[in-house]
C-alpha positions in Angstrom: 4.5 92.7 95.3 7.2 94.5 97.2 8.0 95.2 100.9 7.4 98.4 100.4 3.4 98.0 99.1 2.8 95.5 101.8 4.3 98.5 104.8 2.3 101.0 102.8 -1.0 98.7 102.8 -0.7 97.9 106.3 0.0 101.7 107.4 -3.5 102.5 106.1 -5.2 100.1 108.0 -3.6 101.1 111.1 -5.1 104.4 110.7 -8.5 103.1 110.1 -8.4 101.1 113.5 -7.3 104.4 115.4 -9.7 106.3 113.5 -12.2 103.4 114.7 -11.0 102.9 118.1 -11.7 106.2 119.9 -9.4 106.0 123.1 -8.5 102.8 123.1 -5.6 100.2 122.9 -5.5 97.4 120.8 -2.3 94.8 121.2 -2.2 92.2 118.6 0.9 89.4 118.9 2.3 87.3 115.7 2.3 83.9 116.1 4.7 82.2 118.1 7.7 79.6 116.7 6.6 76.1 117.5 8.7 73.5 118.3 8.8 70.2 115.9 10.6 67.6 117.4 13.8 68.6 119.9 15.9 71.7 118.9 13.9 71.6 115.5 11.3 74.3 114.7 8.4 74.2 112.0 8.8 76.5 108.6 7.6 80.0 110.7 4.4 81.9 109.8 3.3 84.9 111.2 -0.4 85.4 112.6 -2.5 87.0 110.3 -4.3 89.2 111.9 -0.5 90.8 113.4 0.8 90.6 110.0 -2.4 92.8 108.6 -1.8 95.7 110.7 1.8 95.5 110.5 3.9 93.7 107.7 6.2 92.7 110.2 7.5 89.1 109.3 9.7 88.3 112.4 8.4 85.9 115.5 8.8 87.7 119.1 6.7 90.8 117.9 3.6 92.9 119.5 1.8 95.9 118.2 0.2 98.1 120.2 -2.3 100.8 118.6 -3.2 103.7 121.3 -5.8 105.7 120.0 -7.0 109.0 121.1 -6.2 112.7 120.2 -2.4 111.9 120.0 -2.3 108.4 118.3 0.4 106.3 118.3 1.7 103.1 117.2 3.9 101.0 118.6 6.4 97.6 118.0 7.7 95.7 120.7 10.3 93.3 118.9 13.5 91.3 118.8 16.7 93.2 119.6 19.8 93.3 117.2 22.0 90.3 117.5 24.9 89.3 115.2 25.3 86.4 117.0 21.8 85.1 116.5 22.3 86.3 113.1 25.0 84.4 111.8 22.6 81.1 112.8 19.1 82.2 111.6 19.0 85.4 109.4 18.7 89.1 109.5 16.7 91.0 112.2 15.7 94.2 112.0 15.5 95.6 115.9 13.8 98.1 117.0 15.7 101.0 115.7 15.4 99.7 111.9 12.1 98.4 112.3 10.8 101.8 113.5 11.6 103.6 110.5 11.1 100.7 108.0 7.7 99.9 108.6 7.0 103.2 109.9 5.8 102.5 113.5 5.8 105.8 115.9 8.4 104.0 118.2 10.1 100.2 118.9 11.3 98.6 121.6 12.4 95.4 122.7 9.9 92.8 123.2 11.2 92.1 126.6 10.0 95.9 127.8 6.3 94.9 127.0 5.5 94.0 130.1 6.2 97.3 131.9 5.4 99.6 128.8 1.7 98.4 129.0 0.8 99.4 132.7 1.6 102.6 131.2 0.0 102.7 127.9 -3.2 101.4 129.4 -3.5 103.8 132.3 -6.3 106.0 131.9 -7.6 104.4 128.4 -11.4 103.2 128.7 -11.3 99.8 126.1 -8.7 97.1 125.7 -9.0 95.2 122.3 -7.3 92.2 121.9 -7.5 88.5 120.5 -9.8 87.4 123.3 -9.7 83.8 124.5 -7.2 82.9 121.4 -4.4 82.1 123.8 -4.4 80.9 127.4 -1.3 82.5 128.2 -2.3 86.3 126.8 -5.3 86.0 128.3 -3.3 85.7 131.6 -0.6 88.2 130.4 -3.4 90.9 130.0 -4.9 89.9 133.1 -1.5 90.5 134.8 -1.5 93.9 132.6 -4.8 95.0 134.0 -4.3 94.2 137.8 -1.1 96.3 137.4 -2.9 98.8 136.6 -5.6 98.7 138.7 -2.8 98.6 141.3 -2.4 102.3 140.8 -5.6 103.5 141.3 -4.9 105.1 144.5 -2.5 107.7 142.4 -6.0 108.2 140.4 -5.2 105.8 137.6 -8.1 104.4 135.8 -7.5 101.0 133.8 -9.7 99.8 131.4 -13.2 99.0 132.2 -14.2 97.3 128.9 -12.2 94.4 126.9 -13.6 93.9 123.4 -13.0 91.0 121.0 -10.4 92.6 118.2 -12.1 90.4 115.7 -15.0 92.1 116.0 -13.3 95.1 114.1 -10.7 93.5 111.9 -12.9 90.4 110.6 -15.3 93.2 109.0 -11.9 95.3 107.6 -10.7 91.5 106.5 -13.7 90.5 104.7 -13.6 93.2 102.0 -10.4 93.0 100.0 -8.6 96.0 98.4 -6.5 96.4 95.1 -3.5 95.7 96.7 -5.2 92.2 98.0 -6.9 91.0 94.6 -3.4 91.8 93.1 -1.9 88.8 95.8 -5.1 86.7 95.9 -5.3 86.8 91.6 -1.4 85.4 91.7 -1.9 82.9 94.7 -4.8 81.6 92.5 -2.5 81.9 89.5 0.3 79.7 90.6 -2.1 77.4 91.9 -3.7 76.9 88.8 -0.5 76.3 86.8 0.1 73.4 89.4 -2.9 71.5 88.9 -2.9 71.6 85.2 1.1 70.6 86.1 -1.0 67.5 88.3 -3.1 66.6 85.4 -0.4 66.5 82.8 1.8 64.3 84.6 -0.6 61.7 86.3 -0.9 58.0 85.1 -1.1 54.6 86.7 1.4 53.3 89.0 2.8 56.8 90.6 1.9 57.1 93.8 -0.2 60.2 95.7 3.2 61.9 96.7 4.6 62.1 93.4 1.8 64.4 92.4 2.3 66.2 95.4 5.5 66.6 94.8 5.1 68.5 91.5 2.3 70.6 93.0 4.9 71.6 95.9 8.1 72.2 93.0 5.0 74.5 90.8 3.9 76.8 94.1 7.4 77.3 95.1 9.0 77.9 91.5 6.1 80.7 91.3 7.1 82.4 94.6 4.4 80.9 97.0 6.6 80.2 100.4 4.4 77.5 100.7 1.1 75.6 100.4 -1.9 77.2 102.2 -3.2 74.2 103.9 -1.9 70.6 103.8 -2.4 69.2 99.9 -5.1 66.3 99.5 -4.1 64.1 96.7 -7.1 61.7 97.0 -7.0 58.2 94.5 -9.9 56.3 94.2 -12.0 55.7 97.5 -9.4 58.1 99.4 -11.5 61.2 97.7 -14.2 59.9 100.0 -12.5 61.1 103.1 -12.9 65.1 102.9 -10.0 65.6 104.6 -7.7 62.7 103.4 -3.9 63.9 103.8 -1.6 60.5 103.7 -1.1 61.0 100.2 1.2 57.9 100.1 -0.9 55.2 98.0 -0.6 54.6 94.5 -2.9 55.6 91.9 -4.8 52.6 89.8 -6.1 52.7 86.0 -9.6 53.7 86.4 -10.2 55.7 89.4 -10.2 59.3 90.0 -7.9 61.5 91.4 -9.0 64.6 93.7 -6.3 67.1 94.4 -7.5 69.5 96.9 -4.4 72.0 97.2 -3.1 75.6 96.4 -0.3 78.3 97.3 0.3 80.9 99.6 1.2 84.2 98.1 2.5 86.8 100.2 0.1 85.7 103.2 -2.5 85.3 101.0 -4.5 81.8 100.1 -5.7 80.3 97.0 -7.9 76.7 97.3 -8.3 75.2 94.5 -9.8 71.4 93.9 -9.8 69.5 90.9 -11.2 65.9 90.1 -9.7 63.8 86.8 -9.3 60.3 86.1 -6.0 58.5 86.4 -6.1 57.1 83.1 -7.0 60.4 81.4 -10.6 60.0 80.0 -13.5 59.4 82.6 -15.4 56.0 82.9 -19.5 56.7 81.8 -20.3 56.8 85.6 -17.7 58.9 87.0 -18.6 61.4 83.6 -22.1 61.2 85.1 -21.6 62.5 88.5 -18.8 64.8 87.4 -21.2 66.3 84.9 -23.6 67.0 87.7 -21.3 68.4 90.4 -19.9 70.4 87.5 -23.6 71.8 87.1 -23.5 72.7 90.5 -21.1 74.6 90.5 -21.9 76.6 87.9 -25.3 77.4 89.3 -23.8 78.3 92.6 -21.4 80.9 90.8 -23.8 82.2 89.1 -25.7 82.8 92.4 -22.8 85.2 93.7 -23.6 88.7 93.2 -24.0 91.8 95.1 -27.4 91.9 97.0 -27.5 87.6 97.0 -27.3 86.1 100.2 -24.2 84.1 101.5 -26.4 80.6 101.5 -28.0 81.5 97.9 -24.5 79.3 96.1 -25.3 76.8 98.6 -28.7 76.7 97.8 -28.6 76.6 93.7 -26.0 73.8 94.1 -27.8 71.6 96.8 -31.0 71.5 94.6 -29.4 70.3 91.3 -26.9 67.8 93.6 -30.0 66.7 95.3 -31.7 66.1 91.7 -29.0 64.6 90.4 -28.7 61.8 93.5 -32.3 60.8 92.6 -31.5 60.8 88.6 -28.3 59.0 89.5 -30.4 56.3 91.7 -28.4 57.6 94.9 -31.5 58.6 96.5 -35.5 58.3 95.9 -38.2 61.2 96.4 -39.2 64.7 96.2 -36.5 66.7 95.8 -38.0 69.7 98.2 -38.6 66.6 101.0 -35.3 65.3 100.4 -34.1 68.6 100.9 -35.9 69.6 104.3 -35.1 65.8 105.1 -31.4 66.5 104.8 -31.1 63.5 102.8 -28.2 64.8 100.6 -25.8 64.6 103.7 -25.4 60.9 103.0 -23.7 61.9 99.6 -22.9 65.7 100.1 -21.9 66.4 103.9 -20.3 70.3 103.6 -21.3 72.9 103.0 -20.5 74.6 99.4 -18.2 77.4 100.6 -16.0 79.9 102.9 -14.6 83.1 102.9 -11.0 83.1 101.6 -7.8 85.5 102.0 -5.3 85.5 104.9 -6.5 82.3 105.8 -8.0 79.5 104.0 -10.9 79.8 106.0 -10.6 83.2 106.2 -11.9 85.6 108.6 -15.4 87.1 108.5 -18.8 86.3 109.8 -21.5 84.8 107.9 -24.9 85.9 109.3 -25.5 89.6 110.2 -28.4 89.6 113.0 -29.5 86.2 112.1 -29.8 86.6 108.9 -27.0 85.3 105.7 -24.9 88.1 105.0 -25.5 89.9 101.5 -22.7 89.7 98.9 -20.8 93.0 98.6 -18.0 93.7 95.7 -14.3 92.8 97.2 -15.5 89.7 99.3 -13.8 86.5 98.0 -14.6 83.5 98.4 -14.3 79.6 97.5 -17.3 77.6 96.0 -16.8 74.2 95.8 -19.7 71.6 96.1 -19.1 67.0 95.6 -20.2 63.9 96.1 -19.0 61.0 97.7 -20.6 58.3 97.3 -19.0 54.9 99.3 -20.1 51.2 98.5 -23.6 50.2 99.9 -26.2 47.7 98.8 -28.2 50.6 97.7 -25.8 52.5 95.4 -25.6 51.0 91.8 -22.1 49.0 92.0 -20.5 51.7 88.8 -20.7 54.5 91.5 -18.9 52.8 94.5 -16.0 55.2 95.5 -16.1 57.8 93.3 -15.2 61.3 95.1 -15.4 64.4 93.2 -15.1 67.6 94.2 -14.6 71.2 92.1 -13.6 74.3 94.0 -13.0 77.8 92.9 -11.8 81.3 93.8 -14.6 84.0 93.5 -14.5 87.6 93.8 -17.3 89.8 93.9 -17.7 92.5 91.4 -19.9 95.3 90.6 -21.0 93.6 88.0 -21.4 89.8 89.5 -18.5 88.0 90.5 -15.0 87.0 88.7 -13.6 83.4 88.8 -9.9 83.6 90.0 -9.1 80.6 88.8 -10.3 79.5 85.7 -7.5 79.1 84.3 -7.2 76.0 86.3 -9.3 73.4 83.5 -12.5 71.8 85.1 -14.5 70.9 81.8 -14.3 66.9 81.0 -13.3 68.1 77.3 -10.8 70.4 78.5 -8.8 67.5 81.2 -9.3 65.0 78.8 -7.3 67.3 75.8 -4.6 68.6 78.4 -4.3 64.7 79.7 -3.7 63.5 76.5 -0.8 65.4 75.3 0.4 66.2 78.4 
């Protein structure tokens, strides 16, 4: 997991995008620092799609891939400044950066602007992140029209501007070795923190306390820090999909859903786990945890190479949609209920996403219209619920009960492998680890 493996990945995708490019340019920025609150600045993350092509981890950085006969690859970053440094850490510069991470040349950030009328003259295609920033857009603008200021001298700027997604989503999708290796310790970590969750849970803490010993687990394991915002959901909380106040207590008797997982190295886990606060489930709550549970195990059995992205989705929504009518929830033919879209009231998302970089990681889901097919090295999450809120129709033992059950797949050769199992989801298996802690 060194420096070193993450420059070396990166160099080889840089050379696929050249080799992909023809003549032209690509420019990709990291994200930018963002303010907090006055002179105080969020935890720093770089953009993914910069930090793919690059393993460059400082803010104030550019790459810019010029393809052609002669390729060459450029950073644009930060200059040395001991100053600086004595207040917020090590920079590389230009020089250093160069030969670490093994860039054809570096320059200070502040020369972008008149190094790129020159390195788009004459070059037929501009790739960027189109439309993902206001202000780039008009910086490239300003780029162009330079360029196109020159045309009396013969200059030619570029004609076409594509979409740089449309090239690196489809690199993205597909993970390599080196990927699975970040991704299977992401999910890892995560794992050990929610069998961490279940172990310590009883009445009378509060949401945040669990939190906090998820947080202490990804951090102890080397995550820099959660992938997304943790949901620690008790009781009617796990009802709201996206529930984040985590600052109630937790009551004998209801459930607990903890949506949350690490960040490895830039990559995500997401892992969700449902268990009762009291450490054995109620007959009602086993009941509709026993059925999402089936869900899910349909809908991972479902991902394999050749299956369609919506065939998970489909094997669980029939067996949830089943299970509402067995479970009094809802009334009818399951096909009708189905094309009626019936299930929303008790199951409103969908049962997965692409996973990686991002959470909701980058990739499309249809090719031409039609659901993608499943092809080894994609990963993905699968996690299907129910949420089920008091109503004069829904028997009074099922009122705010939330479960959900979400897992890390990768797709094999042979099928798919569960990256997290070792995160326990049976009711025997969080009942034992519950009891003796």
């Amino acid at each position: 997991m060194s420096l070193e493996q993450a420059i070396e990945a990166a160099r080889r995708r840089r050379q696929r995008v050249l080799a992909a490019m023809g003549d032209g340019v690509m420019v990709l920025s990291t994200a930018p620092e963002r303010v907090r609150n006055r002179d105080t600045h969020h935890p720093y993350r770089y953009d993914s799609y910069f930090h793919y092509l690059s393993a460059f981890p400082e803010p104030e950085a550019v790459l810019v891939l010029v393809a052609g006969d002669t390729p060459r690859q450029f950073l644009f970053c930060r200059e040395k400044n001991e100053e600086r440094e004595v207040w917020d850490g090590f920079r590389f510069g230009p020089e250093a950066a160069a030969a670490r991470f093994g860039f054809d040349e570096a320059r200070p950030v502040a020369e972008l602007d008149e190094r790129m009328s020159e390195l788009l003259a004459d070059r037929p295609v501009l790739h960027y992140l189109l439309g993902d920033d206001p202000a780039w857009d008009g910086r490239v603008m300003g780029w162009l029209n330079a360029v196109r200021g020159k045309a009396r001298t013969g200059v030619t700027a570029p004609s076409r501007i594509v979409d740089a997604r449309a090239m690196l989503d489809e690199m993205r999708l597909i993970k390599d070795a080196y990927e699975i290796e970040l991704m299977d310790r992401a999910a890892a970590v995560s794992a050990v923190a929610h069998r961490q969750a279940m172990a310590v849970c009883r009445p009378g803490l509060h949401e945040y306390e669990v939190e906090a010993e998820l947080l202490r687990v990804f951090r102890a394991g080397g995550c820099a820090a959660p992938a997304y915002p943790p949901i620690v959901a008790g009781g009617a909380h796990a009802c709201v999909l996206h529930y984040v106040a985590n600052d109630q207590p937790l009551n004998a008797g209801d459930l607990l859903l903890i949506d949350a997982a690490g960040e490895f190295a830039g990559y995500a886990a997401d892992i969700t786990r449902t268990f009762p606060v009291s450490g054995r489930f109620e007959p009602a709550q086993r009941d509709a945890y026993q059925l999402v549970l089936a869900a899910q195990a349909a809908a991972i059995g479902a991902v394999r190479p050749g299956n369609a992205w919506n065939a998970p989705h489909e094997a669980a929504l029939r067996l949830l949609t089943q299970g509402m009518v067995d479970l009094k929830l809802l009334a009818g033919d399951v096909d009708g209920l189905i094309e009626r879209e019936a299930y929303k009231r008790f199951y409103m998302h969908r049962t997965g996403h692409w996973l990686g970089r991002d959470v909701h990681d980058a990739g499309e889901y249809k090719l031409n219209g039609q659901w993608r097919p499943f092809v080894p090295g994609m990963t993905l999450t699968v996690e299907p619920g129910i949420y089920i809120r008091p109503a004069d129709d829904v028997p009074e033992a099922l009122w705010n009960i939330g479960i959900r059950i979400e897992d890390d797949v990768l797709v094999t050769e042979a099928g798919c492998r569960v990256l997290t199992e070792a995160a326990p989801k049976t009711v025997t298996e969080i009942e034992e680890l519950m009891r003796h802690g």
